[in-house]
C-alpha positions as CSV (number, residue, x, y, z in Angstrom):
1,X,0.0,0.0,0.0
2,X,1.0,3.9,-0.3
3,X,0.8,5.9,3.2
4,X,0.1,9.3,2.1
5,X,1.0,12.2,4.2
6,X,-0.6,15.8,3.7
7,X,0.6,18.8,5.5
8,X,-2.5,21.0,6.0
9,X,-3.2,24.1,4.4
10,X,-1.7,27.7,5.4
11,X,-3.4,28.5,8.7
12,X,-3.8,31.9,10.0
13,X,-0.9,30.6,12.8
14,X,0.9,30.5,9.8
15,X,1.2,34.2,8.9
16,X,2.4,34.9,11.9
17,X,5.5,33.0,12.2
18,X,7.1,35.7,14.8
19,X,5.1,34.1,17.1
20,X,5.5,30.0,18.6
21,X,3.0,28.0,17.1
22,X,2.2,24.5,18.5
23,X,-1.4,23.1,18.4
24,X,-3.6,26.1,18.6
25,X,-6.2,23.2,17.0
26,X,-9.3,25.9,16.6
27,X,-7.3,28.4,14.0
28,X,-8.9,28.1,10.9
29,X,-7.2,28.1,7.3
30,X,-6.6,31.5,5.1
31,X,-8.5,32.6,2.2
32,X,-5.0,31.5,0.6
33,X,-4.7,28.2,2.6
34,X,-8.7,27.3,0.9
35,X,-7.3,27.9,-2.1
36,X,-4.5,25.5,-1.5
37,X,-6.8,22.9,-0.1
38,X,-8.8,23.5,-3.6
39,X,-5.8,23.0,-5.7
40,X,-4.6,19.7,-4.0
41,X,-8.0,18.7,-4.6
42,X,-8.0,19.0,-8.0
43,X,-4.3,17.7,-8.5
44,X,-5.5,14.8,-7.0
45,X,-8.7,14.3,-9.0
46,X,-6.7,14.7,-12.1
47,X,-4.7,11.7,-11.1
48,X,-7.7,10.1,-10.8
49,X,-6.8,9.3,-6.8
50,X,-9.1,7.1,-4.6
51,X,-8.3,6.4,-1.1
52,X,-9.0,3.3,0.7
53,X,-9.1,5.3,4.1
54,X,-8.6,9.2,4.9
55,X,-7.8,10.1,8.6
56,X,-7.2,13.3,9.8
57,X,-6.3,15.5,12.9
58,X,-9.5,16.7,14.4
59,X,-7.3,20.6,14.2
60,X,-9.5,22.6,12.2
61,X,-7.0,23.8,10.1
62,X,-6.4,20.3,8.9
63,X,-9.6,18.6,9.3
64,X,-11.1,21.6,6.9
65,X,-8.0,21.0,4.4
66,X,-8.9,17.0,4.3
67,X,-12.6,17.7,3.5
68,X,-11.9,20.4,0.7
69,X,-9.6,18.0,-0.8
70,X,-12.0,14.8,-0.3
71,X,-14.9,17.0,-2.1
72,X,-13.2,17.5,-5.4
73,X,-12.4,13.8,-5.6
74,X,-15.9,13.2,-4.3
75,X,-14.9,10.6,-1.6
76,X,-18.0,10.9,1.2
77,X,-17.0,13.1,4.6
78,X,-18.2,11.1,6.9
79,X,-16.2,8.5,6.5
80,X,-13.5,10.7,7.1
81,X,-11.7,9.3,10.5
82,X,-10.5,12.0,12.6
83,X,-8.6,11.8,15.9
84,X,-7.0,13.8,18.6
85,X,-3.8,11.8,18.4
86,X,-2.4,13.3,15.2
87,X,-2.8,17.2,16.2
88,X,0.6,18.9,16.0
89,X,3.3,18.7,18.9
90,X,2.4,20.9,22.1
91,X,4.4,23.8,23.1
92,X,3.0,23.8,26.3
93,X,3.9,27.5,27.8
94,X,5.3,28.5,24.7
95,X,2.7,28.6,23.1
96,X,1.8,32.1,21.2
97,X,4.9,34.2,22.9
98,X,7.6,35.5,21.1
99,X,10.0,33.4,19.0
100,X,12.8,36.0,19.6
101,X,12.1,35.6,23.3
102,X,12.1,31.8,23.8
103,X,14.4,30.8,21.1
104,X,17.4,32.5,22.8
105,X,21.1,31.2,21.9
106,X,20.9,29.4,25.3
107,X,17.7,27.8,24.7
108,X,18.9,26.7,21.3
109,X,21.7,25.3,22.6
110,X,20.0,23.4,25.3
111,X,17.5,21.7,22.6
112,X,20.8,20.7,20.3
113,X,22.0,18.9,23.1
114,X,19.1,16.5,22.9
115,X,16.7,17.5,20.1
116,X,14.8,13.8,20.5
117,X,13.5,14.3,24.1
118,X,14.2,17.9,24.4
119,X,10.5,19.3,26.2
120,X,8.9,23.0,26.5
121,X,7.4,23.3,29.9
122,X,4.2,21.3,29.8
123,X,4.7,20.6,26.3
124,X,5.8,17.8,24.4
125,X,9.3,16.7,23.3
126,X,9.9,15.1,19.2
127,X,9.5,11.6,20.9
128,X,6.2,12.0,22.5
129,X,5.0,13.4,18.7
130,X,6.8,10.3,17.1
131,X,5.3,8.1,19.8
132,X,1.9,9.2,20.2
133,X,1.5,9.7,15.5
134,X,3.0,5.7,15.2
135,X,1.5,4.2,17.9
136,X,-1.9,5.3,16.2
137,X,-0.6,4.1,12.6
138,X,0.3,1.2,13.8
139,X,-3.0,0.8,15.4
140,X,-5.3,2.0,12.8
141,X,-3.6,1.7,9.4
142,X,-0.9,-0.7,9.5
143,X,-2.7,-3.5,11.2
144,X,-4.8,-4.2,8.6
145,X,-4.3,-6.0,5.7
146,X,-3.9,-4.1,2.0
147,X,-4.2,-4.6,-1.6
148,X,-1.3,-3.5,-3.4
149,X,-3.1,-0.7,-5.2
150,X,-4.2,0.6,-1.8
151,X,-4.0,4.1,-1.1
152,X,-4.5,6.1,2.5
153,X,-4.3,9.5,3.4
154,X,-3.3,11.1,6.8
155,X,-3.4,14.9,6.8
156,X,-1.3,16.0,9.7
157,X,0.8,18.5,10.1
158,X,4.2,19.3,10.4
159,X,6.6,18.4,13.0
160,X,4.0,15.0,13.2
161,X,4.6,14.1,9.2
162,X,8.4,14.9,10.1
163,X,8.2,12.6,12.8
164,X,6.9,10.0,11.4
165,X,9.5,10.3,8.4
166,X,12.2,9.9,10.8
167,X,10.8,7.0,12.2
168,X,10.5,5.1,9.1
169,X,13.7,6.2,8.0
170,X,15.3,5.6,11.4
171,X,17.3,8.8,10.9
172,X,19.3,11.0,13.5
173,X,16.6,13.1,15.6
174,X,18.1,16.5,14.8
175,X,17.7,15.8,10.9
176,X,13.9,16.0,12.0
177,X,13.8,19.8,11.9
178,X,15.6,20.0,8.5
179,X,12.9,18.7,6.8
180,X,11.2,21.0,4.6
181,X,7.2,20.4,4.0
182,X,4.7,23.0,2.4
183,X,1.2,23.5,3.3
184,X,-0.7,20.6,1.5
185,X,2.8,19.3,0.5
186,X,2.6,15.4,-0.3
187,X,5.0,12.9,1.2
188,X,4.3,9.5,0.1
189,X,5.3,5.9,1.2
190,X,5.1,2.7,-0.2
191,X,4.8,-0.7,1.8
192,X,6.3,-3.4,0.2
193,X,6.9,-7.0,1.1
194,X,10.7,-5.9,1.3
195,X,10.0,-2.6,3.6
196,X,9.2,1.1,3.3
197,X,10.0,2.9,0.6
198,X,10.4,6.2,0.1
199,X,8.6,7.9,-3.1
200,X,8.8,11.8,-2.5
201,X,8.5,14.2,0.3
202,X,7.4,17.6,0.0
203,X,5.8,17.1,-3.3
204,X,3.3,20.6,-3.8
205,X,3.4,20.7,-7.8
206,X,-0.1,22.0,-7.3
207,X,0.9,25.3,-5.4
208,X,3.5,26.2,-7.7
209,X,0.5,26.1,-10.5
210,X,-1.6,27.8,-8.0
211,X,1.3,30.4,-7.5
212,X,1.5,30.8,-11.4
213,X,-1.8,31.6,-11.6
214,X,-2.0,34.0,-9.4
């Protein structure tokens, strides 16, 4: 089968990147992020796509960007499976202050030091996020048997599709954060008899055209 992972659409935490994001699970999309959702939609109906299964974060940012997408390929919305267990990592206290006041040199220094269990007060550290996204993969998706041709979609978001790249890739935890993903980017796996493979990461073709458009 092919595990398809979709970043959600630019959210309004997304324009304001001089502040620390985190879950913030009620902030909706943009009038540019809906656009994005649209556009994914459509690349995906012109590749004639059919999921076997679509889960989702229940953030609204992503749940909204998984139904926009599902619409132009016509799958049905309630059969959409949404759970709390794929939202973005926590920030815990962090959340909504100041990068340029949290990420001092000091505190930069202190998460290199251990970027895999490295923790915000009351938040969560890149192994809880790993933990928490596979354990429910494992669960949900991977337990059960699939054709070949299979296809399922998880839109997530970021640090969580990272997290579960570096997982299946068993990479170095502070190669984690170097991995660039767009809003409604597509990172794809395939499960074969030998393993994972890897087909692309941070495909968005369909923004570029979106981009071009505009």
């Amino acid at each position: 089968m092919r595990l398809f992972l979709i970043r959600h659409a630019e959210s309004q935490a997304n324009t304001q990147l001089h502040l620390v994001g985190g879950q913030v699970n009620e902030v909706p999309l943009t009038p540019k992020g809906i656009k994005q959702a649209q556009a994914l939609g459509e690349r995906l109906k012109k590749d004639n796509m059919v999921f076997a299964e679509v889960h989702s974060s229940t953030a609204v940012r992503a749940s909204h960007t998984a139904q926009l997408a599902c619409q132009a390929i016509s799958r049905d919305l309630s059969e959409i499976k949404y759970t709390d267990t794929l939202v973005e990592i926590s920030q815990g206290e962090w959340t909504g202050k100041l990068r340029a006041e949290i990420y001092t040199p000091e505190t930069i220094a202190l998460i290199n030091q251990n970027p895999w269990e490295f923790t915000p007060p009351k938040g969560e550290s890149q192994k809880d996020v790993e933990q928490r996204a596979w354990q429910y993969l494992s669960e949900h998706i991977l337990s059960k048997t699939w054709k070949p041709t299979d296809c399922v979609a998880v839109f997530a978001h970021g640090i969580v599709i990272k997290s579960i790249i570096r997982h299946i890739l068993d990479s170095a935890p502070a190669m984690t954060w170097k991995i660039n993903l767009e809003n409604t980017s597509l990172t794809v796996f395939h499960l074969k008899e030998q393993g994972w493979f890897l087909d692309t990461v941070n495909d968005a073709a369909h923004l570029h055209f979106l981009d071009h458009q505009a």
